[in-house]
N, C-alpha and C positions, 0 to 999 in steps of 0.2 A: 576943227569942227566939220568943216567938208569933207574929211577921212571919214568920220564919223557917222556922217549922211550916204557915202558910198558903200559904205561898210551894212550898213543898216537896209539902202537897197539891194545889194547881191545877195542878203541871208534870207530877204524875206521871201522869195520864190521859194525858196529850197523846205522852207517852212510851213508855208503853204500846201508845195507837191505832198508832202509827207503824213498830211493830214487828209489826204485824197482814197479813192473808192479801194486802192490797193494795200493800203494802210489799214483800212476796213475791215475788209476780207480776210486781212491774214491775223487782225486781232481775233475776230471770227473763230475761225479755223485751232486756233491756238488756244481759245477758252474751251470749244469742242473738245480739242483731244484733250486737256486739263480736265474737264469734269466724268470725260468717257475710257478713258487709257484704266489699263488692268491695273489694279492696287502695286506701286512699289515701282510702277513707268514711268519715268522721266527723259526725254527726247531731247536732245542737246544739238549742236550745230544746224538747226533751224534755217533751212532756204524755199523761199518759195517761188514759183513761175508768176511770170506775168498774167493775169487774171484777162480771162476771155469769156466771150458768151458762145453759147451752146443752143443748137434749137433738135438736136438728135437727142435728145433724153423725153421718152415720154412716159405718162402716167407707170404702165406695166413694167421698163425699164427701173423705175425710182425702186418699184416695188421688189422687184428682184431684188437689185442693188441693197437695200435695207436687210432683205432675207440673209443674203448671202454675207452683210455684217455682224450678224449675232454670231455667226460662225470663226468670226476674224480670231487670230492669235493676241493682236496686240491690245483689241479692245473688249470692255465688257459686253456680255451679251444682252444686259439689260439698257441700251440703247437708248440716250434720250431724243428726241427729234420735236421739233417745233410743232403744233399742229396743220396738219396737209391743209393745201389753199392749192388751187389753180395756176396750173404756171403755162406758159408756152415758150419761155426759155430759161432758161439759167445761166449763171456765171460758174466759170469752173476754173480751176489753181491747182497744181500739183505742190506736195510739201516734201522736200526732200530732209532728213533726220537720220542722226545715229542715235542708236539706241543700242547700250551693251556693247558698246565699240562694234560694232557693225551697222552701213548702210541702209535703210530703207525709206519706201516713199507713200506715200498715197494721193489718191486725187479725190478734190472734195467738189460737192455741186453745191452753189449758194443761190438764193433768190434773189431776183435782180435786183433789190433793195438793200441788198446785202445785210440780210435782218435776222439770216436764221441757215444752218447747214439740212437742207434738202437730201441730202444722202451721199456716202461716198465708197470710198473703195482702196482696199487695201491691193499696191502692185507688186 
């Protein structure tokens, strides 16, 4: 029985951690690219960076950014995006992925709420 209560204390941090803001973000990120990847895209080996905040992204920057995703190869150009709110910083995550047996990665920006993809960028 006291195995049983040890066993039950060491898992449950681990349980916990997993259900945290980084577990968030990268479910996030993952229904993103699921609803916006070109017809027939499917991204395999899925790694993502430690999530951080960013206070260098401003309004004209997102804006760019967005423009210059309609243009992307992997994703479509009809782009869905949350609608714009106010921000003064953002979270950001890079996704590393193969795709077609070859590497690639992007970096996404999330709202600090972690509620919705702000804009990203194919590298």
């Amino acid at each position: 029985m006291k195995r049983l209560i040890y066993i039950i204390i060491g898992v449950a941090p681990l349980l916990f951690a997993s259900c945290g803001p980084q577990a968030e973000a990268e479910d996030l990120v993952e229904e993103f690219m699921e609803q916006n990847m070109r017809e027939g895209l499917k991204p395999s080996s899925v790694h993502f960076t430690d999530i951080d905040s960013t206070h260098a992204m401003t309004d004209s920057i997102v804006v760019n950014l967005r423009q210059l995703a309609r243009q992307a190869k992997r994703y479509r150009p009809d782009l869905k995006y949350a609608p714009d709110q106010p921000f003064k910083k953002l979270m950001v995550t890079r996704v590393r992925y193969e795709l077609d047996d070859k590497e690639v990665s992007d970096t996404y920006y999330l709202d600090m709420a972690l509620t919705r993809v702000v804009a990203f960028k194919e590298n």
